[in-house]
C-alpha positions in Angstrom: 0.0 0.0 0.0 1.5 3.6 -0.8 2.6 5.8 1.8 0.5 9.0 1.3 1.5 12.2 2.1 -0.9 13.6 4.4 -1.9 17.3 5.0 -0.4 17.5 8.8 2.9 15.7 7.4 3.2 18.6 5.1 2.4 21.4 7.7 4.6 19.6 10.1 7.3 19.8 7.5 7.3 23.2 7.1 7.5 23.7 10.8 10.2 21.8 10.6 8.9 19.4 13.2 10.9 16.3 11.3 13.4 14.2 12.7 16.8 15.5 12.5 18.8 12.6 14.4 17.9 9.4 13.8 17.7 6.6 16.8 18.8 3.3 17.6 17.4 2.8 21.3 13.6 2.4 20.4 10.8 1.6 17.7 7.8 3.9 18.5 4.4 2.5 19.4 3.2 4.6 16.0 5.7 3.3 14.0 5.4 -0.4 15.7 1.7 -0.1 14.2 3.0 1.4 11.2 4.9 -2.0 10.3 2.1 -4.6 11.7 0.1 -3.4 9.6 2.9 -3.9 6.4 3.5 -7.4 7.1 -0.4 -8.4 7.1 -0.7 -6.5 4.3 2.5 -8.6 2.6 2.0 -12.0 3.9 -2.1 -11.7 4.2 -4.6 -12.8 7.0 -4.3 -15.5 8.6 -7.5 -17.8 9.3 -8.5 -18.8 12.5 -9.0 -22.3 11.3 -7.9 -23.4 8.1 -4.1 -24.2 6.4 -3.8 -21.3 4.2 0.0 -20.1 3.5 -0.2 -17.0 5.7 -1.1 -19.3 8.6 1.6 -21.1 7.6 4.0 -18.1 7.0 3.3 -17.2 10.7 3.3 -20.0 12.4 6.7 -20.7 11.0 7.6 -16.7 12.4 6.4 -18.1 15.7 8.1 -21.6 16.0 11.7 -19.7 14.7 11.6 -17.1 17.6 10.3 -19.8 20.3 13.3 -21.8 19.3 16.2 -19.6 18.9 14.6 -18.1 22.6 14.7 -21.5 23.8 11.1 -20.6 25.2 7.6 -22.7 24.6 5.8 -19.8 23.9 6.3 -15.8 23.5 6.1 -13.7 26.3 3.6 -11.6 25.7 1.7 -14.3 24.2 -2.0 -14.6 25.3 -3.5 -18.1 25.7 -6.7 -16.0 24.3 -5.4 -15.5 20.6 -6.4 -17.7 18.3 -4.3 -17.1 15.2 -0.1 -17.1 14.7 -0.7 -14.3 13.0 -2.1 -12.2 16.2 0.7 -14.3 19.0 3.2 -12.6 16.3 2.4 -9.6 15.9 1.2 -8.6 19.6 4.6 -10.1 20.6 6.3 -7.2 18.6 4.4 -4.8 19.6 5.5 -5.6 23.2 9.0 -6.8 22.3 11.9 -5.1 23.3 14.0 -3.4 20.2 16.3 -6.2 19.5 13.1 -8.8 19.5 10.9 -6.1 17.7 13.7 -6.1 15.1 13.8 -9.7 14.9 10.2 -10.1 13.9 10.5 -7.6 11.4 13.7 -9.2 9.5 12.0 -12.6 9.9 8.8 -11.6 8.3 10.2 -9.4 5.6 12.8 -12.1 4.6 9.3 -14.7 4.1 8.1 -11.6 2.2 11.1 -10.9 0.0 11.4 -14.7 -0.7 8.8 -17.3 -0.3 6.1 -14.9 -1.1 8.2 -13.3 -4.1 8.4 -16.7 -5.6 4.2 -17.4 -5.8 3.3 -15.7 -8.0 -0.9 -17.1 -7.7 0.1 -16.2 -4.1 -2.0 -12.9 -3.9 -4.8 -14.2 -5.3 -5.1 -16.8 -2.3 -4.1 -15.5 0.9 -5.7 -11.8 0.6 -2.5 -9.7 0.2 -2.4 -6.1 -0.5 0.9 -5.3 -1.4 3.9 -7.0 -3.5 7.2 -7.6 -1.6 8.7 -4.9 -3.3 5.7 -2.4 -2.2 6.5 -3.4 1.4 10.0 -3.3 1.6 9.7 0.2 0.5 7.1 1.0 3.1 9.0 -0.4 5.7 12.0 1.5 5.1 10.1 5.2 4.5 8.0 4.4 7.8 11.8 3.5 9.9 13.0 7.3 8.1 9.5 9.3 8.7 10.3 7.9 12.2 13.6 9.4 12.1 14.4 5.2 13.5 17.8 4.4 12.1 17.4 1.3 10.5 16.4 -0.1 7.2 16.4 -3.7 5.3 18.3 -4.1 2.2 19.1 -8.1 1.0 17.4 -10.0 3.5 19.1 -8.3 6.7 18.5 -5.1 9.0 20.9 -3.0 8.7 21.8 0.2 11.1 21.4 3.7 9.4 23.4 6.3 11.2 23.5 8.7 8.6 20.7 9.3 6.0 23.3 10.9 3.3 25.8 8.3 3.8 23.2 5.4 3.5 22.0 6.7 0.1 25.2 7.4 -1.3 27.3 4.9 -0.2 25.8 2.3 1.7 22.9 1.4 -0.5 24.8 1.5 -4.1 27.5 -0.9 -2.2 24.9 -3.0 -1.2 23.6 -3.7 -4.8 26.6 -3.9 -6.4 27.6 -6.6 -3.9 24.3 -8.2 -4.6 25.9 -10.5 -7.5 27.4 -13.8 -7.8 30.4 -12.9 -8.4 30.9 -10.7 -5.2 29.0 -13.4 -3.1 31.8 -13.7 -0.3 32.5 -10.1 -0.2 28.3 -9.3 0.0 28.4 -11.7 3.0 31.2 -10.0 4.6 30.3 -6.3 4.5 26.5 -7.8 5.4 28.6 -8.9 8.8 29.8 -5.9 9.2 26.8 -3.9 9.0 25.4 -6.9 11.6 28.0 -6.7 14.3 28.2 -3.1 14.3 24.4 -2.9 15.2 24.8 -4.9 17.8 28.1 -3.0 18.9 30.6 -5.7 18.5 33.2 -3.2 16.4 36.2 -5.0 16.9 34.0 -7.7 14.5 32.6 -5.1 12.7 36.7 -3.7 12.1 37.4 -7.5 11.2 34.9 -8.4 8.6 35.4 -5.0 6.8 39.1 -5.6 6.1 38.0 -8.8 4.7 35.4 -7.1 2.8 37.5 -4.8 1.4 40.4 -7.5 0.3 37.7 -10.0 -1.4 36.6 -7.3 -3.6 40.0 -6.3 -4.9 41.2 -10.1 -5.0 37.9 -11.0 -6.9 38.6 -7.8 -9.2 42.0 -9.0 -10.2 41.0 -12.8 -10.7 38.4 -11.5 -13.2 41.5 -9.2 -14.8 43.5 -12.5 -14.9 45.6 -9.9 -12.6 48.5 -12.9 -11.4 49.0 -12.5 -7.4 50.5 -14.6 -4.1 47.6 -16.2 -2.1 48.8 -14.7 0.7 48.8 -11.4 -0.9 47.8 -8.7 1.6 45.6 -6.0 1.8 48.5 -3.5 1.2 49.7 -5.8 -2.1 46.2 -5.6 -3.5 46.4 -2.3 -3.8 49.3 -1.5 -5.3 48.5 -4.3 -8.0 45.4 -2.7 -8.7 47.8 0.6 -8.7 50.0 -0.8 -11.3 47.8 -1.9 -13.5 45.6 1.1 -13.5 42.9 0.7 -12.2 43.5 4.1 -10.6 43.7 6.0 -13.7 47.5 6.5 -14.3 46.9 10.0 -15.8 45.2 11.2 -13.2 48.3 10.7 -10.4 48.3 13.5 -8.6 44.7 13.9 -7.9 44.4 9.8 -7.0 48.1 10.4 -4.5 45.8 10.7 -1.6 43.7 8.2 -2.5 46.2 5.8 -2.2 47.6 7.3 0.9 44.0 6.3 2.0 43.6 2.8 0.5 47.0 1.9 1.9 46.7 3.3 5.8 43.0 3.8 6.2 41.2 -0.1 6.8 44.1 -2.1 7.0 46.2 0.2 9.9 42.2 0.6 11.5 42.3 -3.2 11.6 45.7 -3.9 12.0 46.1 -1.5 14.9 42.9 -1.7 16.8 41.9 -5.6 16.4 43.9 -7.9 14.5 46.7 -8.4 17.3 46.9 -9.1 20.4 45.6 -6.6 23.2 48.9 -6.7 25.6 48.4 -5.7 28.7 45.5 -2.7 28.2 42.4 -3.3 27.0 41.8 -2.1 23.3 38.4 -0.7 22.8 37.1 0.1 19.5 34.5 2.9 19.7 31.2 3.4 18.1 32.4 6.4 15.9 35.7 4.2 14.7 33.9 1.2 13.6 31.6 3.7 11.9 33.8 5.6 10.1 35.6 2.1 9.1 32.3 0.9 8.0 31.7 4.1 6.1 35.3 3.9 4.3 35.2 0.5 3.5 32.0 1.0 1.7 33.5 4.5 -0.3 36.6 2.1 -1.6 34.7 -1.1 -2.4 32.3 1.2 -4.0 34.8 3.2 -6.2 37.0 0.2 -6.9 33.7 -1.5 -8.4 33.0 1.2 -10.6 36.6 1.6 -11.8 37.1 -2.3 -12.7 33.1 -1.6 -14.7 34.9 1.6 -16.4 38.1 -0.6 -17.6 35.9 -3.6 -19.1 
C-alpha cells in the first residue's frame, strides 16, 4: 500500500517538526503499528481455522523465535489469541528493540522470498501489497520515524547517517548483490550486523576482509596474477599498477592511495587484528563507523573503476 503524504505531514514539515537525528534505542508505538500493519498487508490474514500459507508463514515466524529463545511460547503471548498471525504480531508490539527487530527481519525475509516466488500467491491469501511495495514501506516508515534502520538483502541494517546510506551504503549493497561478489556481500552484510549490535572489533574485522575480497575477486576477473597470501596493502598496489587508478590522473588519485594503503588495513591492523597486551583495546562506536563508512567508499569506487576498464 502507498505511503501518502498527508496534509499535517506537510504542515509539520514546514515547521520543521521532522526528525533530525535518527535513533537506535527504540521503535515507537506509531511506527510499531506502522509496520504490523505492512507485514499483514504482505503476507495476508491468517485464518483462524484453516491451512492457508499465511497461517503457515506465521506460524513458521512463531516456532523460529520460540526456538532460537529456547522458550515454549512468547512472552507476551495470550493463551486467548487464536491465530499465529495475532501471538506474532502482539509479541512485537510488546518486544523489546532487539526482538521487535527480529520479527521484522523474519517476516520481511518470508516476504522478500517465499512470497516473491508465488506468483498465484495474492490471489489466495488476501494480500495487499507485493514484496517490493513493502519493503519500501518499511524503510520510508523506519525514516518518517527518524528510527535508524532499514532492510536491504534479506538483513537489517543500522542507518546512522541518511546521506551516507543513500550514497554509499545502499549502491555498495547492490553492487555486492551479485554472484560474483558473493563472499564479499556476506562480509560487508557482517559488518553492517555486528556493528548494530556493537561488537566493532568484528565489525573492524569483517570490513578488512570485505574490502580484500573485492579487490582479489577484481583482479582474478582481470586475470591480474597474485601470491595467495597477498595482503591487503599488495592488492592495492596491484590494482595501482595496472591502473585501475587512472594513471593519468596521479596527482589527484596520490591521496587516495595514501587512503587505501593506511585507512582499513592500519584501523584493523592496529585496533583488532593483534593481540591486546596488557591494556584493554576498545574500538569505539564512531571508529567502527567511520571504518564501515570507508570500507563501503573504496569497495564502492574500486567496483565502478574495474566496470569503467571492461
Amino acid at each position: 500500500m502507498a505511503v501518502y503524504d498527508l496534509y499535517s505531514k506537510k504542515q509539520k514539515r514546514l515547521r520543521g517538526e521532522v526528525p533530525q537525528t535518527v535513533i537506535h534505542d527504540d521503535l515507537p508505538r506509531k511506527l510499531r503499528k506502522q509496520i504490523s500493519e505492512v507485514i499483514s498487508d504482505a503476507i495476508g490474514e491468517a485464518e483462524i481455522a484453516g491451512r492457508s500459507m499465511a497461517n503457515s508463514h506465521y506460524y513458521n515466524i512463531y516456532k523460529i523465535l520460540c526456538r532460537e529463545y529456547g522458550v515454549d511460547r512468547l512472552k507476551t503471548e495470550n493463551r486467548m489469541v487464536l491465530t499465529f498471525q495475532m501471538k506474532v504480531l502482539d509479541f512485537f508490539e510488546e518486544a523489546d528493540i532487539d526482538e521487535a527487530l527480529d520479527v521484522v527481519q523474519l517476516s520481511f525475509q518470508i516476504i522478500n522470498t517465499e512470497i516473491r516466488n508465488q506468483t498465484d500467491y495474492k490471489q489466495t491469501n488476501r494480500i495487499k501489497s507485493s514484496p517490493d511495495e513493502a519493503v519500501e514501506e518499511l524503510n520510508t516508515r523506519f525514516r518518517e520515524s527518524g528510527v535508524g534502520f532499514q532492510f536491504e538483502r534479506n538483513e537489517i541494517i543500522r542507518v546512522d547517517s541518511t546521506y551516507i546510506y543513500k550514497e554509499v551504503t545502499k549502491p555498495v549493497i547492490n553492487l555486492l548483490y551479485n554472484d560474483k561478489f558473493q563472499g564479499a556481500n556476506e562480509e560487508f552484510m557482517a559488518a553492517h550486523e555486528h556493528y548494530k549490535h556493537k561488537k566493532n572489533k568484528e565489525c573492524l574485522n569483517e570490513c578488512l576482509k570485505a574490502f580484500e575480497s573485492v579487490m582479489k575477486i577484481i583482479c582474478l576477473d582481470k586475470k591480474w596474477e597474485f601470491q595467495q597470501n597477498i595482503t591487503a596493502n599488495g592488492l592495492i598496489d596491484l590494482c595501482l599498477k595496472n591502473s585501475l587508478i587512472p594513471t593519468n590522473m596521479s596527482n589527484q588519485f596520490s591521496s587516495i592511495r595514501s587512503l587505501l594503503e593506511t585507512g582499513i588495513p592500519s584501523i584493523r591492523n592496529k585496533f583488532s587484528g593483534h593481540g591486546q597486551g596488557k591494556s584493554k583495546v576498545i574500538v569505539s562506536d564512531s571508529l567502527a563507523r567511520y571504518a564501515l563508512n570507508l570500507t563501503g567508499t573504496n569497495i564502492l569506487f574500486l567496483i565502478e573503476q574495474s566496470e569503467l576498464k571492461d
